[in-house]
N, C-alpha and C positions, 0 to 999 in steps of 0.2 A: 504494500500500500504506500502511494507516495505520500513522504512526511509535508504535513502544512506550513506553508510558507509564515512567516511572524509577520505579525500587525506591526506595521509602521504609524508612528506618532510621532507630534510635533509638541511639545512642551517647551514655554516662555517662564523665565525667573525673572520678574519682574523689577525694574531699581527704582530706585527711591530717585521722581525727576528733582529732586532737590542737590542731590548729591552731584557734584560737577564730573566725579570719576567714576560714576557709573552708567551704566547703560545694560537694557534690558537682553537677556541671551537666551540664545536658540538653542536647546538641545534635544536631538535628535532620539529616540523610543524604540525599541523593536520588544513588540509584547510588553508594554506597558514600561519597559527596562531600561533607565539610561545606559545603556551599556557601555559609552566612552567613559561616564565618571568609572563604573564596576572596573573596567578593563584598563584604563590609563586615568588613573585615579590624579586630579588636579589638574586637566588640559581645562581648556578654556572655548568656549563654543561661538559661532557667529553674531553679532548685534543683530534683532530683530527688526531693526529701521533700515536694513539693508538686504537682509538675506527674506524678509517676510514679505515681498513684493511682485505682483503678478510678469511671469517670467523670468523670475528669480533664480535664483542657482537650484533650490529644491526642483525646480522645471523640468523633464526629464523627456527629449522628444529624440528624434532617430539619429541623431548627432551627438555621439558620447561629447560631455563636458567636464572639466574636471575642476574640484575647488579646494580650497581650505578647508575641510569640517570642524577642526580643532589645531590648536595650537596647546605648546607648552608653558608661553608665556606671554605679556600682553602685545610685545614687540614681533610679534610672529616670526621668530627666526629659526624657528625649528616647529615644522606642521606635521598633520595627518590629511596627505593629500588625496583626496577620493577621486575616482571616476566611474560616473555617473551616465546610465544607458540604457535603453529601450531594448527589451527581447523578445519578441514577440508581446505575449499577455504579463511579463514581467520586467522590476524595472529591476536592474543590479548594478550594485553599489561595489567597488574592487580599488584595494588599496594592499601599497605594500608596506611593511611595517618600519617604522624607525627604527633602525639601530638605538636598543636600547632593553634595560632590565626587563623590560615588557613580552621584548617579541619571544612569541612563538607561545603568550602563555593567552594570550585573548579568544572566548570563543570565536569570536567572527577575523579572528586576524587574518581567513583568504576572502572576506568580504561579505554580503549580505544580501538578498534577491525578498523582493518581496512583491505581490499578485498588482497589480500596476492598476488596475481600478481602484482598488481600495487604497492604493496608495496617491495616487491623483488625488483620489475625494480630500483626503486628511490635509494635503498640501493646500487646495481649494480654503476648505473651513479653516485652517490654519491664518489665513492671508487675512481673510474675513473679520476673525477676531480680532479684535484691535483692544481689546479690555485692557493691556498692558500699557497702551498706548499714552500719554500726556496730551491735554492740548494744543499745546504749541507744537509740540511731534506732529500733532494732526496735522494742524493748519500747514505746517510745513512741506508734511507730504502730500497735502492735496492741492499747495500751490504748485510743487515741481510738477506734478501729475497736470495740469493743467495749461503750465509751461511749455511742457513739452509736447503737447496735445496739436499747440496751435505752428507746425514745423513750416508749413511754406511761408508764415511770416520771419519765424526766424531766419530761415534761408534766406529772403530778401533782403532782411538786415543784417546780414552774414556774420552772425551769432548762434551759439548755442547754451545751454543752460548748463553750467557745471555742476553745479549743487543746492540746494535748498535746505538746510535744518535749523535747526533747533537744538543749542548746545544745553546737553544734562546741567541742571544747575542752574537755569536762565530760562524762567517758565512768563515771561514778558515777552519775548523777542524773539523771531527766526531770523537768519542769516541766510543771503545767497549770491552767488558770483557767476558771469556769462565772460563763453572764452569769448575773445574777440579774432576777428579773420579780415585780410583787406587781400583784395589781388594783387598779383605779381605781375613783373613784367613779360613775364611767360604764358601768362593767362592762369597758371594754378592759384590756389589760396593759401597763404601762409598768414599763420599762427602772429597775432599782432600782442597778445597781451588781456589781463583780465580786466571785467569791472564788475560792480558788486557791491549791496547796500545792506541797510538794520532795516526792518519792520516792526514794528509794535504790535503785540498780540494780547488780545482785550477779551471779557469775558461775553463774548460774542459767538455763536455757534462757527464752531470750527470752519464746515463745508460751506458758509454765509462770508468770514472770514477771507477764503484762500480764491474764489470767487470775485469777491471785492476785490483783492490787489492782484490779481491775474489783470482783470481788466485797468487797472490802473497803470499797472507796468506793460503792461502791448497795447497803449491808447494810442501807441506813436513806437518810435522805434525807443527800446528801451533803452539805448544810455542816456535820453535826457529824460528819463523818469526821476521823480522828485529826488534827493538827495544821494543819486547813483553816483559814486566814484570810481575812478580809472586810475590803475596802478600797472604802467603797462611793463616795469620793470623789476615788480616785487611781484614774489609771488601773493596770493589771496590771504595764505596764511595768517601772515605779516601784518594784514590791515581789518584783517574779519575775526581771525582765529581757524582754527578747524573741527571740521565736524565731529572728531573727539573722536571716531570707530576705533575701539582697542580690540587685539586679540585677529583672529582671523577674518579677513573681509573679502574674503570671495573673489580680488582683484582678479584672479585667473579668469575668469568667467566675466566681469564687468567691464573688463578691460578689451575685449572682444566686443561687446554686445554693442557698448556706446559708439552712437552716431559721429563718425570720422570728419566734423565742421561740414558748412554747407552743401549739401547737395543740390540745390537745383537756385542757386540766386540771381539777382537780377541786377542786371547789368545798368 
């Protein structure tokens, strides 16, 4: 009789949005079992403001992809690199182990398959939940979402949206920065430098909120949006701060996905 494949889940440890050094984490279930804590006891799992998003690294379509699941510390310089892939009715998850006191002692250390309906569903309802979420988290992510919605005007304005948050610790205010692009004399587009402002975030319904300054910031082409600065020799860092993701962030995967500066602008 073939043995049944383990229920996959998604479980969020929520942080306190007060604390500036935290942020909410992903980890990852197989039959209800954190099995990265049981098996590498102390790794460190994905922030949920980045890996909890439709298309996300959890996404798992006919093109294996591969990510950070964990790390050992917040600096990510030593991961558990998964990849991630579609097999027919199943998705499976194949990683090789870090040299280290661990290998060879983990049940899943040749990886882990699980029935790919039931694992879609969980990634689905996963995304959905947002109970972890803060509201300036919200607003933040539903103005990027929105930003990024409206693409043939950024092209126009041969702009893209680099980031939108809301730093842990700072439940007044989201943060975001647009790379900026000018053409060459070759006809390609090169990379000119960032720009990128503060918003105020008010106890105003989130999705009413990110709505509001969506349209405020694309009424016109966004760098003379109200108090938008241009720092075309610094990085964002330097005059915003950053978006604070510690521990593994998916870059393997995000780093891909994002929109390579304008696609189709106008001359």
């Amino acid at each position: 009789m073939k043995e049944p494949l383990p229920v996959f889940g998604i479980h969020v440890i929520p942080s306190d949005p007060k604390d500036r050094y935290g942020s909410p984490e992903v980890r990852p279930l197989a039959d209800g079992t954190d099995f990265l804590e049981r098996d590498y006891g102390g790794v460190i799992c994905g922030d949920a403001r980045t890996w909890l998003l439709p298309g996300g690294p959890f996404a798992v379509g006919e093109t294996p992809h591969e990510v950070e699941l964990a790390a050992w510390c917040t600096c990510a310089c030593r991961t558990l690199d998964v990849t991630m892939r579609r097999e027919g009715d199943t998705v499976v998850w194949e990683w090789d182990e870090p040299g280290s006191s661990y290998a060879g002692y983990a049940e899943y250390a040749d990886g882990l398959r699980f029935d790919a309906g039931q694992y879609d569903a969980e990634v689905e309802r996963a995304i959905k939940d947002r109970s972890w979420e803060w509201p300036s988290a919200a607003v933040a992510r539903l103005l990027g979402d929105a930003l990024r919605s409206d693409a043939d005007r950024l092209d126009a304005w041969t702009c893209e949206v680099g980031a939108v948050w809301s730093p842990p610790g700072t439940l007044d205010e989201i943060r975001l920065f647009f790379r900026d692009y000018v053409r060459q004399p070759d006809g390609s587009w090169g990379f000119r430098g960032h720009f990128g402002t503060t918003r105020p975030v008010t106890d105003e319904d989130p999705a009413a909120q990110a709505e509001r300054l969506a349209r405020e910031i694309m009424s016109g082409d966004p760098r003379a949006a109200k108090d938008m600065r241009s720092e075309p020799e610094a990085s964002p860092d330097d005059w915003l701060g950053t978006p604070g993701i510690s521990g593994p962030n998916s870059h393997k995967w995000y780093g891909r996905a994002r929109r390579p500066g304008p696609q189709r602008p106008q001359d």
